[in-house]
mmCIF entry with sequence, helices, sheets and N, C-alpha, C, O atoms, coordinates in Angstrom:
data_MODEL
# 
_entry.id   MODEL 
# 
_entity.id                         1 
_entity.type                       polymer 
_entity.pdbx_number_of_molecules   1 
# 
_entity_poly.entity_id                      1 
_entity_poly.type                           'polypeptide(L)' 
_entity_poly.nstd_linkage                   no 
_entity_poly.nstd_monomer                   no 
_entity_poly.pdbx_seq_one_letter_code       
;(UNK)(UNK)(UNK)(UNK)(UNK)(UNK)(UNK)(UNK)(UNK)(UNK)(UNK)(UNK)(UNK)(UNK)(UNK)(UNK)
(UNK)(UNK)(UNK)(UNK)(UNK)(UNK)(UNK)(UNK)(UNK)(UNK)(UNK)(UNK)(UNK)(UNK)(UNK)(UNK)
(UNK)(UNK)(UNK)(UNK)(UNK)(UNK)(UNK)(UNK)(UNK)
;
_entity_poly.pdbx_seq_one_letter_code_can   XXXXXXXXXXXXXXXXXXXXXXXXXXXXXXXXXXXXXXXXX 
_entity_poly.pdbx_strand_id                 A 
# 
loop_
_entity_poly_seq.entity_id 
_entity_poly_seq.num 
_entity_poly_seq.mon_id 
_entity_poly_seq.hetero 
1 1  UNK n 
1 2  UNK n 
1 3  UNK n 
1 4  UNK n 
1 5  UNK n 
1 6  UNK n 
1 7  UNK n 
1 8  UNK n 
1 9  UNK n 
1 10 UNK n 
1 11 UNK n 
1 12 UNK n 
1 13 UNK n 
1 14 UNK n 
1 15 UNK n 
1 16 UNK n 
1 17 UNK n 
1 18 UNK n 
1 19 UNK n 
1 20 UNK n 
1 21 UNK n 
1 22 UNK n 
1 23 UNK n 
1 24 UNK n 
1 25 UNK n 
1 26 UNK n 
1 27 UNK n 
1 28 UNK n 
1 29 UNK n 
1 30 UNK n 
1 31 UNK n 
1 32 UNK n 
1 33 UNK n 
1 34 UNK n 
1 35 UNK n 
1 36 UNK n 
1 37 UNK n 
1 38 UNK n 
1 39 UNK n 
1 40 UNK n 
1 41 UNK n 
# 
_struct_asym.id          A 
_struct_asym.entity_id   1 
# 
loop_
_struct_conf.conf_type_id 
_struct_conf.id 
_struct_conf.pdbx_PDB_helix_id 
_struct_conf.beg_label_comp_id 
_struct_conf.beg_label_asym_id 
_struct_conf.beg_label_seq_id 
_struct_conf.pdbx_beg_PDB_ins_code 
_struct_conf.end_label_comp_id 
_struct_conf.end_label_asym_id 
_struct_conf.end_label_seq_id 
_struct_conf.pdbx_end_PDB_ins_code 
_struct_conf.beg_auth_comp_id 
_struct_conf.beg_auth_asym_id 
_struct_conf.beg_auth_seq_id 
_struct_conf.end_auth_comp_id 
_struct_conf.end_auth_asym_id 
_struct_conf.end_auth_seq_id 
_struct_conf.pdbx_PDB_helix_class 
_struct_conf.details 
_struct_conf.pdbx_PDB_helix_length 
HELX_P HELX_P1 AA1 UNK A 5  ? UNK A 8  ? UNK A 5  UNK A 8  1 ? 4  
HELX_P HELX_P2 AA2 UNK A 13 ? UNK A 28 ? UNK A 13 UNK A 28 1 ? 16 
# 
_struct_conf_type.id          HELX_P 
_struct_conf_type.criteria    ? 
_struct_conf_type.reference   ? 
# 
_struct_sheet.id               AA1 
_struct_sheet.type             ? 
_struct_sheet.number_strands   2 
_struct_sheet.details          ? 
# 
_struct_sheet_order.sheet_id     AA1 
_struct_sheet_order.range_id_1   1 
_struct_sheet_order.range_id_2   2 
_struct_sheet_order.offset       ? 
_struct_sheet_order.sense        anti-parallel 
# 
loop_
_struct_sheet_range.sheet_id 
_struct_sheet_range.id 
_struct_sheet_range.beg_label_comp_id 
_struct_sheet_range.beg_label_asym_id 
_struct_sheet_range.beg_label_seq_id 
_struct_sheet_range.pdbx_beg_PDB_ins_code 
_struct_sheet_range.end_label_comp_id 
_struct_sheet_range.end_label_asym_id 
_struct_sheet_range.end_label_seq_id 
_struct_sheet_range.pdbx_end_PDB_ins_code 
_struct_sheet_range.beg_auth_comp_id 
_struct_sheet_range.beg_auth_asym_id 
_struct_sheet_range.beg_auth_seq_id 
_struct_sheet_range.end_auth_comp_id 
_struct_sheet_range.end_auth_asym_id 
_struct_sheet_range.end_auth_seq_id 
AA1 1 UNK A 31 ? UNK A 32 ? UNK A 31 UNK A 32 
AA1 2 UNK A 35 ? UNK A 36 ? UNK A 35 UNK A 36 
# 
loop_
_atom_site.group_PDB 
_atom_site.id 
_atom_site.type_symbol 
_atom_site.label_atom_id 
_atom_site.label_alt_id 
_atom_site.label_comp_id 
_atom_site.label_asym_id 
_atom_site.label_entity_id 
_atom_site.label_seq_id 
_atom_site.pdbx_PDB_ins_code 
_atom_site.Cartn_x 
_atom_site.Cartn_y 
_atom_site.Cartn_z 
_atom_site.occupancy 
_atom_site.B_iso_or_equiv 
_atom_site.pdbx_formal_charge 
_atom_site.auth_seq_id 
_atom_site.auth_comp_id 
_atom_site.auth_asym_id 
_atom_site.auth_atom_id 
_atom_site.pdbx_PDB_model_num 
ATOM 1   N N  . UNK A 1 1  ? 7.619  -17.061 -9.567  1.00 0.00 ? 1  UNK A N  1 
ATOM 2   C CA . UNK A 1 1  ? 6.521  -16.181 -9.873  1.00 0.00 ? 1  UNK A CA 1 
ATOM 3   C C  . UNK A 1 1  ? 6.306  -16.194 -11.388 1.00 0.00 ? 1  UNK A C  1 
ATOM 4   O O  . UNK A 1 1  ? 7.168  -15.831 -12.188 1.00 0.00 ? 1  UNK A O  1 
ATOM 5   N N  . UNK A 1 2  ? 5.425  -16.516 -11.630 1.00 0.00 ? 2  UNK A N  1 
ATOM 6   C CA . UNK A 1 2  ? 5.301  -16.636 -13.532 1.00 0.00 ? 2  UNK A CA 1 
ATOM 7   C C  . UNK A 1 2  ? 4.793  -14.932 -13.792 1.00 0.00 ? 2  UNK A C  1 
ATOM 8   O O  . UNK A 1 2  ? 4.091  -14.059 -13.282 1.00 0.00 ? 2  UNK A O  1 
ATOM 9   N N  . UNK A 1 3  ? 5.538  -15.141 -14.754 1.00 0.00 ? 3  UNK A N  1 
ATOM 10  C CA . UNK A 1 3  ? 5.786  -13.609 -15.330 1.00 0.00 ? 3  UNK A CA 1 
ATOM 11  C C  . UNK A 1 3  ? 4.395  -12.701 -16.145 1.00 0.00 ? 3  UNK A C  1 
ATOM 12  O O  . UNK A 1 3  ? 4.349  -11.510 -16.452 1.00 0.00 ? 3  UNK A O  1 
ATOM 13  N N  . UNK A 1 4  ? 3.495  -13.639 -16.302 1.00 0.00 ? 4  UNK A N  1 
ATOM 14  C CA . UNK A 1 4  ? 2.262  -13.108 -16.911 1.00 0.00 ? 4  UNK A CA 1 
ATOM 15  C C  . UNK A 1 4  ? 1.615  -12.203 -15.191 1.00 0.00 ? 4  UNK A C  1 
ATOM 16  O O  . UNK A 1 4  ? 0.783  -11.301 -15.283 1.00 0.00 ? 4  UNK A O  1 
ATOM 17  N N  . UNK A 1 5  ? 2.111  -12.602 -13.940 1.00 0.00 ? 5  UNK A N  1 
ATOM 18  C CA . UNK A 1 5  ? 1.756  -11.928 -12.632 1.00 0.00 ? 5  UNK A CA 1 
ATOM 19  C C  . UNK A 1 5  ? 1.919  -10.721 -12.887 1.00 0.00 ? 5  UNK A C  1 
ATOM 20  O O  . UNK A 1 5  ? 1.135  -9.882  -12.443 1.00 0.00 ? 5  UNK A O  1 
ATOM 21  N N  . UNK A 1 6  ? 2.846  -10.432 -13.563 1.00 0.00 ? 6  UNK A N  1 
ATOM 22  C CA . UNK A 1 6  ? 3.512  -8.738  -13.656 1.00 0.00 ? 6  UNK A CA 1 
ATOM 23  C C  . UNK A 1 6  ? 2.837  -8.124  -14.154 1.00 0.00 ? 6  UNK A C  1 
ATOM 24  O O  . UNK A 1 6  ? 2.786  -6.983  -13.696 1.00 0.00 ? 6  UNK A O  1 
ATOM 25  N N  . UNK A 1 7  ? 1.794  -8.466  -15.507 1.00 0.00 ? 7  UNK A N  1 
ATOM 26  C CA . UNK A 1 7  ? 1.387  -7.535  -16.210 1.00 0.00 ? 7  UNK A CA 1 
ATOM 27  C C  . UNK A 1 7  ? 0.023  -7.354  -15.233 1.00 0.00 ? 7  UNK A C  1 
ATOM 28  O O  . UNK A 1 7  ? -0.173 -6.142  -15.144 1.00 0.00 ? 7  UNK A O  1 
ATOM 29  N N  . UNK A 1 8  ? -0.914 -8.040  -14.526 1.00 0.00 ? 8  UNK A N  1 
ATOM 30  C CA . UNK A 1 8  ? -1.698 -7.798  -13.639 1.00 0.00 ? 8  UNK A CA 1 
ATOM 31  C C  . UNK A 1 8  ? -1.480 -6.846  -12.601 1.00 0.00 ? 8  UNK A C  1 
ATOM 32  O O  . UNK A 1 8  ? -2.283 -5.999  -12.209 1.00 0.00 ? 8  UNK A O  1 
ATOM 33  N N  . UNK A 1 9  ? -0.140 -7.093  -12.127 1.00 0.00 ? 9  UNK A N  1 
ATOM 34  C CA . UNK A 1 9  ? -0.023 -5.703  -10.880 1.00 0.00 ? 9  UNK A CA 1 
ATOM 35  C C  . UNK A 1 9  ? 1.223  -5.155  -11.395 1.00 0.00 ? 9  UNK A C  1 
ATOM 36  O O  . UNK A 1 9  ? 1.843  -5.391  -12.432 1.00 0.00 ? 9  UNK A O  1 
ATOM 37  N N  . UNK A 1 10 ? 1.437  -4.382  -10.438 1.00 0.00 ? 10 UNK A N  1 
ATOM 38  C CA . UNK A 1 10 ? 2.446  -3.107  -10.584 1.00 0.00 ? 10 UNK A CA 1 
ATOM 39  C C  . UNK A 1 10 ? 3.437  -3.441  -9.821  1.00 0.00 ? 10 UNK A C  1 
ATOM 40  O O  . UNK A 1 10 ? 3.377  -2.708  -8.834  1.00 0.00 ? 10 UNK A O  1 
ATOM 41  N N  . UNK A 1 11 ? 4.344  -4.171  -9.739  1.00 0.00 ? 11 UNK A N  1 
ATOM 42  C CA . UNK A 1 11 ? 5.420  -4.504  -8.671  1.00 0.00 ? 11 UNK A CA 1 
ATOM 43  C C  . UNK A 1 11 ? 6.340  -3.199  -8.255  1.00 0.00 ? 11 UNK A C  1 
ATOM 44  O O  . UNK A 1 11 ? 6.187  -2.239  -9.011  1.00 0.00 ? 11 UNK A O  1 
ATOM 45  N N  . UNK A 1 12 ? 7.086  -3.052  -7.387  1.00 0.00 ? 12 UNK A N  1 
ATOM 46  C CA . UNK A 1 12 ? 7.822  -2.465  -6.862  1.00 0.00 ? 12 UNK A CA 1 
ATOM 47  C C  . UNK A 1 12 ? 9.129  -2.395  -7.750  1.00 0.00 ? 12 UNK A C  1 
ATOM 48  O O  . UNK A 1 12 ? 9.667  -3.309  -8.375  1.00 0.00 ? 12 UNK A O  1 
ATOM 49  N N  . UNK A 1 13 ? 9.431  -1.305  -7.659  1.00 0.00 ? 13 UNK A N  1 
ATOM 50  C CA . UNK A 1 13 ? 10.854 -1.136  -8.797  1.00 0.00 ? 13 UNK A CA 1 
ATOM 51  C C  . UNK A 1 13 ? 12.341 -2.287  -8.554  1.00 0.00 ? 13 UNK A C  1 
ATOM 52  O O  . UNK A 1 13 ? 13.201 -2.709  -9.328  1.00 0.00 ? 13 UNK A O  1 
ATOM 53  N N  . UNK A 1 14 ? 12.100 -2.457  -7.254  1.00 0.00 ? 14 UNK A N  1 
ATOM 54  C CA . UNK A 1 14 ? 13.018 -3.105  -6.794  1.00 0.00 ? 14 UNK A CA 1 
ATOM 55  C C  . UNK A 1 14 ? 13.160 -4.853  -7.289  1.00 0.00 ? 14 UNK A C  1 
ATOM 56  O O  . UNK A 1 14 ? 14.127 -5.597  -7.455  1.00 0.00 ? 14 UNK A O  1 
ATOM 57  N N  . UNK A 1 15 ? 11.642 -5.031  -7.415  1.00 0.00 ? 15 UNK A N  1 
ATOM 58  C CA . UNK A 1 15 ? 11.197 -6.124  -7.150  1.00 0.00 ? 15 UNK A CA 1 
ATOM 59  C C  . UNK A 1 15 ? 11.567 -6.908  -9.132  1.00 0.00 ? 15 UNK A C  1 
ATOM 60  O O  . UNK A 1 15 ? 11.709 -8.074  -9.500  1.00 0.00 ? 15 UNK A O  1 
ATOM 61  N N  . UNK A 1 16 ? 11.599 -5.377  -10.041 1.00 0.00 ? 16 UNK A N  1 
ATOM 62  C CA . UNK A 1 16 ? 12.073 -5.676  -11.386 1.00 0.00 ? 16 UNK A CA 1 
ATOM 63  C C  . UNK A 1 16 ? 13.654 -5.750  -11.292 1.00 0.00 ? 16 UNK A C  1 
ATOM 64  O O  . UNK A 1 16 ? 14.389 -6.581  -11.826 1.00 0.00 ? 16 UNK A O  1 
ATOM 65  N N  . UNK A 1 17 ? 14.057 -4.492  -10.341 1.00 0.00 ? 17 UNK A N  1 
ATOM 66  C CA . UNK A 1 17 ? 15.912 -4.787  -10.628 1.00 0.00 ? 17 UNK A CA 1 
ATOM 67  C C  . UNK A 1 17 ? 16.518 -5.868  -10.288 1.00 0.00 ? 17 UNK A C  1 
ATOM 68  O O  . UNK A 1 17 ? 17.688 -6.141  -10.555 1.00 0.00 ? 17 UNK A O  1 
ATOM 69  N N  . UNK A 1 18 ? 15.240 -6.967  -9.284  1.00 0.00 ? 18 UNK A N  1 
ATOM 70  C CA . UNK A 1 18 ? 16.065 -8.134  -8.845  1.00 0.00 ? 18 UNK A CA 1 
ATOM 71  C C  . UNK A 1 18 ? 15.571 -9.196  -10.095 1.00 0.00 ? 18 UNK A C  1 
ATOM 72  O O  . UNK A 1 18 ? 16.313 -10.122 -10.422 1.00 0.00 ? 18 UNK A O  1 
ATOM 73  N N  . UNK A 1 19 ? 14.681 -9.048  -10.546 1.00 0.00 ? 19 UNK A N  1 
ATOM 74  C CA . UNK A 1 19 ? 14.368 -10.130 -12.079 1.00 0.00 ? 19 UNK A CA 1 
ATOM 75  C C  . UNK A 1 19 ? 15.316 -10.108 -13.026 1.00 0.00 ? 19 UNK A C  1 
ATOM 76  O O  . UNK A 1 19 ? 15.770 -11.133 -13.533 1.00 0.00 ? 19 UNK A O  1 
ATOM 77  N N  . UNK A 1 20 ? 15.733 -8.754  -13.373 1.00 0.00 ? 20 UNK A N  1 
ATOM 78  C CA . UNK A 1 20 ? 16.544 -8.026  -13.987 1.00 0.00 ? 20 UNK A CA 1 
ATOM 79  C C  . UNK A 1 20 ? 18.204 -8.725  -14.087 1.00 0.00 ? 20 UNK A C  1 
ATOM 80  O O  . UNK A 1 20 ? 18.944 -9.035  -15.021 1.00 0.00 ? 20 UNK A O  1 
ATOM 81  N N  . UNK A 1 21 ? 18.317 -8.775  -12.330 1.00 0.00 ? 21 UNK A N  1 
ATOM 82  C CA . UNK A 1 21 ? 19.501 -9.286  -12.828 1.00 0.00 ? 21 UNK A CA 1 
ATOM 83  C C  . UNK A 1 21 ? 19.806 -10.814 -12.330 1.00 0.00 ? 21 UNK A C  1 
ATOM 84  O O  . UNK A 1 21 ? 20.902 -11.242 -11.971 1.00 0.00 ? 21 UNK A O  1 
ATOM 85  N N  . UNK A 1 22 ? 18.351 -11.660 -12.409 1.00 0.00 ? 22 UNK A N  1 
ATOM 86  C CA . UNK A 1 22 ? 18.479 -13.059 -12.168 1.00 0.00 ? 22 UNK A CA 1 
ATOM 87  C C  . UNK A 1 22 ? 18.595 -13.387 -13.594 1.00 0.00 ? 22 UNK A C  1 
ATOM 88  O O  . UNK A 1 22 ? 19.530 -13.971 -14.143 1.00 0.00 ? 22 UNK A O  1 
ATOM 89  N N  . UNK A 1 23 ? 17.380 -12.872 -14.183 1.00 0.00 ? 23 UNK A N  1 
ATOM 90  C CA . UNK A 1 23 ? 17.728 -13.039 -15.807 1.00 0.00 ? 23 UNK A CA 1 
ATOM 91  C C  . UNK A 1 23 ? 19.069 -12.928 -16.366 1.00 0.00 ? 23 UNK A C  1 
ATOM 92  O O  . UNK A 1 23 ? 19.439 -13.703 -17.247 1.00 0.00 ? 23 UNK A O  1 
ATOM 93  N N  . UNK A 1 24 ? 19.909 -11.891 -15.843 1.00 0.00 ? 24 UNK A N  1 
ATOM 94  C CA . UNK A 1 24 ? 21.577 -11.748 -16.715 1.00 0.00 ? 24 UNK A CA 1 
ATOM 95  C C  . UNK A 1 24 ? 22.204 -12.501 -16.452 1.00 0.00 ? 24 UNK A C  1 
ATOM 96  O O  . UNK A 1 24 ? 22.863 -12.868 -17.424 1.00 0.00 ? 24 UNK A O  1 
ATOM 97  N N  . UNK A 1 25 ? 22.525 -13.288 -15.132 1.00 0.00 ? 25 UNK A N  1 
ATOM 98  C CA . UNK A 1 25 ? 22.784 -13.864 -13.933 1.00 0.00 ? 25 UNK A CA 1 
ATOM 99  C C  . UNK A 1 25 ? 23.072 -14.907 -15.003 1.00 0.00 ? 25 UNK A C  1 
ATOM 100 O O  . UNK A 1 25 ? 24.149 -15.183 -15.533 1.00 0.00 ? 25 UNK A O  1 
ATOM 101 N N  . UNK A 1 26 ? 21.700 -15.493 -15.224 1.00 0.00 ? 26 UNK A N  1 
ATOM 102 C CA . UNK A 1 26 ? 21.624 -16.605 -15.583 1.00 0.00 ? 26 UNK A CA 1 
ATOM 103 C C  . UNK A 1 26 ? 22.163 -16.887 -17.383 1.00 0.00 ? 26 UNK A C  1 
ATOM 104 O O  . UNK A 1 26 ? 22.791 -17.908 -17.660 1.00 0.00 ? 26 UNK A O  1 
ATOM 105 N N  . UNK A 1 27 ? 21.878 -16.040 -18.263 1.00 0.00 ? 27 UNK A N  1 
ATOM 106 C CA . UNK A 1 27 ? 21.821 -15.884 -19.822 1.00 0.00 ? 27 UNK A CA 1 
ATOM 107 C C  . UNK A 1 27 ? 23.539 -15.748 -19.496 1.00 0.00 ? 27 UNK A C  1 
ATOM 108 O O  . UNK A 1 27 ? 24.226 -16.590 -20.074 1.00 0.00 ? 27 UNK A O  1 
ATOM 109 N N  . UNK A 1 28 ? 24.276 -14.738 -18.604 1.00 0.00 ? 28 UNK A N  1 
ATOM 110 C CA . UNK A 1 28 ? 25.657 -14.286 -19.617 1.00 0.00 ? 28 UNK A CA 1 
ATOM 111 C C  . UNK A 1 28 ? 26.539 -14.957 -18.381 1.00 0.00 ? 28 UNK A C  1 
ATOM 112 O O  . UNK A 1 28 ? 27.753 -14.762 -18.445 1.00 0.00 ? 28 UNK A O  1 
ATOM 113 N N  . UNK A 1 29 ? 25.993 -15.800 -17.160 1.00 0.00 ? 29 UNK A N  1 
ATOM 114 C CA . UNK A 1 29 ? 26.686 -15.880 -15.949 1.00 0.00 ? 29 UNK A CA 1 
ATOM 115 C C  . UNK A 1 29 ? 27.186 -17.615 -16.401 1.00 0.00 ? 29 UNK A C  1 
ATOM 116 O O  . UNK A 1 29 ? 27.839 -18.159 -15.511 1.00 0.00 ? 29 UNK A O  1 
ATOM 117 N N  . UNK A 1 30 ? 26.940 -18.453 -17.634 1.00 0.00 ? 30 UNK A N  1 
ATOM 118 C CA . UNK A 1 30 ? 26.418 -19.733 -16.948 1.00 0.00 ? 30 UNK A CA 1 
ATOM 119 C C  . UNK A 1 30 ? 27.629 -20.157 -16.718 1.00 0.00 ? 30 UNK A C  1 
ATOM 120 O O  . UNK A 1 30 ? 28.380 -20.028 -17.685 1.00 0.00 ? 30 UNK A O  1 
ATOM 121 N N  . UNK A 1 31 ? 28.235 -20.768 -15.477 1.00 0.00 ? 31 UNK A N  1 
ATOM 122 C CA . UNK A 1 31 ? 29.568 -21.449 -15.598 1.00 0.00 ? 31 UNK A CA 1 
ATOM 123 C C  . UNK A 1 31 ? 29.732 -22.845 -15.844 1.00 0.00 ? 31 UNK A C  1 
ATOM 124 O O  . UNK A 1 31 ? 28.727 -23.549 -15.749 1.00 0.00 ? 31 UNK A O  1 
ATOM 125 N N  . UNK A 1 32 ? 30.536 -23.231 -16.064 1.00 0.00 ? 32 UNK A N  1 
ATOM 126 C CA . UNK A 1 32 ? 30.642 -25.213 -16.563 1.00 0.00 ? 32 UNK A CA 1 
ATOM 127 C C  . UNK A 1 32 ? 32.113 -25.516 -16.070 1.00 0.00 ? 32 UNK A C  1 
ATOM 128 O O  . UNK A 1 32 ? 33.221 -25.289 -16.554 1.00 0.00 ? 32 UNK A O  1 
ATOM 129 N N  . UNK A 1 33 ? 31.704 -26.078 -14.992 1.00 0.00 ? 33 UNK A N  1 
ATOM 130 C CA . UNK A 1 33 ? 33.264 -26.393 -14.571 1.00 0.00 ? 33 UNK A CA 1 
ATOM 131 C C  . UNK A 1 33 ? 33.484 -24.970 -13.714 1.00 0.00 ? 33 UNK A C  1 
ATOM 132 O O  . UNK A 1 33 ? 32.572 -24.372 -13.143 1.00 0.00 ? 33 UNK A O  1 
ATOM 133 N N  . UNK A 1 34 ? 35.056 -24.506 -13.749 1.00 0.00 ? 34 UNK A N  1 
ATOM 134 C CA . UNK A 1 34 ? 35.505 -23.521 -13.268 1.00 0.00 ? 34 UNK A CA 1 
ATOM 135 C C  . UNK A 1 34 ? 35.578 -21.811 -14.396 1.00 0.00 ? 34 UNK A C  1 
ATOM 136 O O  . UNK A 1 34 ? 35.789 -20.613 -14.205 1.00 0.00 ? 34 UNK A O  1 
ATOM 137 N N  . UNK A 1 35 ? 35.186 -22.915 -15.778 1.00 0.00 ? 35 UNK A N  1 
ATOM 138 C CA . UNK A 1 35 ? 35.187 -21.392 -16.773 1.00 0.00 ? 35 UNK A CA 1 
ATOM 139 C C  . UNK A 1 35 ? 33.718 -21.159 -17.062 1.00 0.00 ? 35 UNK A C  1 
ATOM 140 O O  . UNK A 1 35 ? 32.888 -22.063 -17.152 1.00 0.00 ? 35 UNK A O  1 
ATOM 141 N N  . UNK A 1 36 ? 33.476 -19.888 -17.197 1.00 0.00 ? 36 UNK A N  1 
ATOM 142 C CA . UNK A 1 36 ? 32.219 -19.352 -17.665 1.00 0.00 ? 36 UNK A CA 1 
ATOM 143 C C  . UNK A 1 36 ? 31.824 -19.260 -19.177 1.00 0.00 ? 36 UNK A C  1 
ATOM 144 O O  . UNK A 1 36 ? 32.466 -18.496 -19.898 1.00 0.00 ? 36 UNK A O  1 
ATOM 145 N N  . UNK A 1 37 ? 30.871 -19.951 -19.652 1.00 0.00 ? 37 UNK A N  1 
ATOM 146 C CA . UNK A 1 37 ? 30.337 -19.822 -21.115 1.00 0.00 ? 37 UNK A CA 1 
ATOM 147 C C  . UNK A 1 37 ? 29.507 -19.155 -21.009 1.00 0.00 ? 37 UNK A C  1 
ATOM 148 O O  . UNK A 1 37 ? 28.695 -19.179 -20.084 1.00 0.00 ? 37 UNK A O  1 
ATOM 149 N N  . UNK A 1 38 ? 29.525 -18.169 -22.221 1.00 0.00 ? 38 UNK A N  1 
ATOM 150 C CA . UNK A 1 38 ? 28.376 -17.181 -22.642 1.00 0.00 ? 38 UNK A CA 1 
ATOM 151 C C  . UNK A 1 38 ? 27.294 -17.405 -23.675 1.00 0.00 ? 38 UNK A C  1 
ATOM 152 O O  . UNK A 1 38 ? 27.827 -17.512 -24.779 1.00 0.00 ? 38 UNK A O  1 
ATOM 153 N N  . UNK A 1 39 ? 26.020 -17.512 -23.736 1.00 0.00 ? 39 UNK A N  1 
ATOM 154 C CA . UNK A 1 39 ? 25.538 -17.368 -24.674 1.00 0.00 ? 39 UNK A CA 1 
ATOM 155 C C  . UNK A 1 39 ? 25.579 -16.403 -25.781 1.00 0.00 ? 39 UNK A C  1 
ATOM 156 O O  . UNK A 1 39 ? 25.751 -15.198 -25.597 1.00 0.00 ? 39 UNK A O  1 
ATOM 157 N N  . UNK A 1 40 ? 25.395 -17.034 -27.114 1.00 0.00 ? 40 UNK A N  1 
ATOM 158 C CA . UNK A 1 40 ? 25.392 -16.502 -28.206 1.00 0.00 ? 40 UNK A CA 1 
ATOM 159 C C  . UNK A 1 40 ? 24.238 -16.835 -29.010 1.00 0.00 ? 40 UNK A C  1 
ATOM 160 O O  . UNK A 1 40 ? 23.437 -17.756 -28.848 1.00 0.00 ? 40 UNK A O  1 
ATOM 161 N N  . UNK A 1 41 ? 24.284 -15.826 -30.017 1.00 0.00 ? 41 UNK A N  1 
ATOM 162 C CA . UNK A 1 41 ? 22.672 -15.918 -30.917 1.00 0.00 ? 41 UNK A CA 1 
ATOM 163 C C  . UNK A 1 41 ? 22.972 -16.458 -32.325 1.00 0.00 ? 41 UNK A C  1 
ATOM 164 O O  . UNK A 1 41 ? 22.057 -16.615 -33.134 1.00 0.00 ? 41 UNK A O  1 
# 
């Protein structure tokens, strides 16, 4: 779903807590191998 959709409608609250935590999921989750690396800034 491209994210410019959102600002057009009003999604369901639910429908942000699951973006919410695909986004973290993905930024602080990434694994390589069997260990997990985190991004840093």
């Amino acid at each position: 779903m491209p994210i410019h959709l959102l600002s057009a409608c009003n999604p369901p609250a639910w429908v942000i807590a699951n973006l919410q935590r695909m986004f973290a999921k993905f930024f602080w989750s990434n694994t390589v191998g069997n260990s997990s690396k985190h991004w840093t800034s």
